[in-house]
Each structure stands twice: as structure tokens, then as C-alpha cells.
N, C-alpha and C positions, 0 to 999 in steps of 0.2 A: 634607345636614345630617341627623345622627340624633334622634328626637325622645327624650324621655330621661322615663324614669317621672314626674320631675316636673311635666315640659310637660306632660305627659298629665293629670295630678290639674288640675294648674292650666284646663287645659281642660274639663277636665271641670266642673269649679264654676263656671267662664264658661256651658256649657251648663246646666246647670243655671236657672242665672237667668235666662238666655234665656226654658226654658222657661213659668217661673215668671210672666214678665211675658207672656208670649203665654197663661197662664190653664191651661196644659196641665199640668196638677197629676199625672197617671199617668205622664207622662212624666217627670216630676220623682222620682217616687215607684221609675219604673225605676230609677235611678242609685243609690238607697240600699237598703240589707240593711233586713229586715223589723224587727228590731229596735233598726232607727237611734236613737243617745243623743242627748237635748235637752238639753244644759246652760244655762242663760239665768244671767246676770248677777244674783244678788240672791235667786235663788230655792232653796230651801233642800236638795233633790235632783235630779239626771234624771230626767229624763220619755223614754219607751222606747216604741216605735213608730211604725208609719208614720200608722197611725190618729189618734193624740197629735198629729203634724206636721201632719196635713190638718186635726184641728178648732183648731188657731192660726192655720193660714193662710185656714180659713173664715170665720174672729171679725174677722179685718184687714180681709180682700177684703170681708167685711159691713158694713164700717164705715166703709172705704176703696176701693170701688169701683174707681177706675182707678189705686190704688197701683204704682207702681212702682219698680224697683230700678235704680239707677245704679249699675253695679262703678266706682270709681275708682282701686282697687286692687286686683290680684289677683298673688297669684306663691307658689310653692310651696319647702319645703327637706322630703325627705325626703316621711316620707306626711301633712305637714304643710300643708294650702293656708290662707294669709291673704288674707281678702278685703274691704276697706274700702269699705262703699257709702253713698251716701245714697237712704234712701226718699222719693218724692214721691208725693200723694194728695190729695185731696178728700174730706174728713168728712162723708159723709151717712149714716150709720148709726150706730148707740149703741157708742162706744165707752170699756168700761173705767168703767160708768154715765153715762158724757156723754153725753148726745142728739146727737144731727147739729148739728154748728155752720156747714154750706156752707162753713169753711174750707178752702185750701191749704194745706195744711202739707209742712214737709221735714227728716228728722231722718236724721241719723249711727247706720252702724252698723258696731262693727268684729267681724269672726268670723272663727274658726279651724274649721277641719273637716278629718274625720282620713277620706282613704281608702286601702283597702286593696283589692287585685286587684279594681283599677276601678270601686269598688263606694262612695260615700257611706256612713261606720259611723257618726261620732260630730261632734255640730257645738259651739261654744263663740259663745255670743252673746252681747256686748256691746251696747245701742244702748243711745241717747241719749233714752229716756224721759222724761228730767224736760224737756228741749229741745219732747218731743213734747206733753207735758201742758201744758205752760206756753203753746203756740198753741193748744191746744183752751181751755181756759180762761182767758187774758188778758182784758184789759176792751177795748171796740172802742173 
């Protein structure tokens, strides 16, 4: 069986989140171009570098310690990979001005990311922030 460029993307952003949950951020950082695009959901332009991507994934991992990513979807068309995951974590750090609530929380997230000659260029991030704010802040 031939593996086909898309199998390849689509593995690739499997590995990816691999690395991510085992904390190996350089490694994550290999897979994308120096001026990998941040498109986030809501936010008024991209955000461009690798630097950009390590201090949002530093603000989560500080806030969220043992966060993690569940892929429950992933599959690629073209240089197109969709990935539908949910993040699970433990709120002990100030996130977003909330102080540590000791909560579990588990929020949805759908993204698209664009690679090119094997390389992570540009990501498109949807998650379920109001799902995520609404367990940090509910009443117990």
C-alpha cells in the first residue's frame, strides 16, 4: 500500500500532538516553518511565529498543568489536515485572570492546519472557550 501526501500530513499532526502531550515542545516546533500562522477563532488578526505559539502553549501548560489533547478526529484532503480534539486538564494556575479553581475541565476543539513539503505553515483554531470558561467559573 502507497502512503499518499495526505496520509503523511494527516500523520503528521497525529505526531504532532503526540509530541505536545509528552511536553516535548522543540519537537513540536521542528514540524512547523519559523513563521508558522496563528489564526484563533474571534481574534481580530494572525499571530506569526514559533515564539507566538510557545508563549500560548506556556499560558495553558501554566494554568493547566497536566492538559491534554485527545485527537478524535483527524484526516487530511489536499494540504488541508482537520483535527477535532478535546482538551482535558486540571486548573491550577491563573488562567485568563481566574485563579486556580483545582477544577477538571474538558473542552472541544476543532482546527484546520495547512502543511506544505512536511513542514506545519499555518493553523485555524476553533475551541469551545465559552464550554471552558463556564467550568472555571460556575457556582459549586
Amino acid at each position: 500500500m502507497t502512503t499518499t501526501t495526505t496520509d503523511r500530513n494527516a500523520d503528521l499532526l497525529r505526531q504532532a500532538f503526540d509530541h505536545l502531550n509528552a511536553r516535548d515542545f522543540e519537537a513540536c516546533n521542528a514540524l512547523m516553518i519559523e513563521d508558522f500562522a496563528i489564526n484563533i477563532a474571534g481574534a481580530p488578526s494572525p499571530r506569526y511565529g514559533l515564539d507566538t505559539w510557545r508563549q500560548g502553549i506556556e499560558v495553558a501548560m501554566q494554568a493547566f498543568p497536566d492538559l491534554r489533547a485527545e485527537v478524535k478526529d483527524c484526516f487530511a484532503a489536499g494540504d488541508r489536515v482537520a483535527v477535532r480534539l478535546v482538551f482535558h486538564g486540571t486548573h491550577t494556575g491563573e488562567f485568563l485572570g481566574i485563579p486556580a479553581t483545582g477544577r477538571t475541565v474538558s473542552y472541544d476543539s476543532n482546527e484546520i492546519y495547512r502543511v506544505v513539503d512536511g513542514k506545519i505553515v499555518e493553523e485555524w483554531i476553533c475551541s469551545d472557550l465559552a464550554s471552558l470558561m463556564g467550568q472555571l467559573t460556575a457556582a459549586e
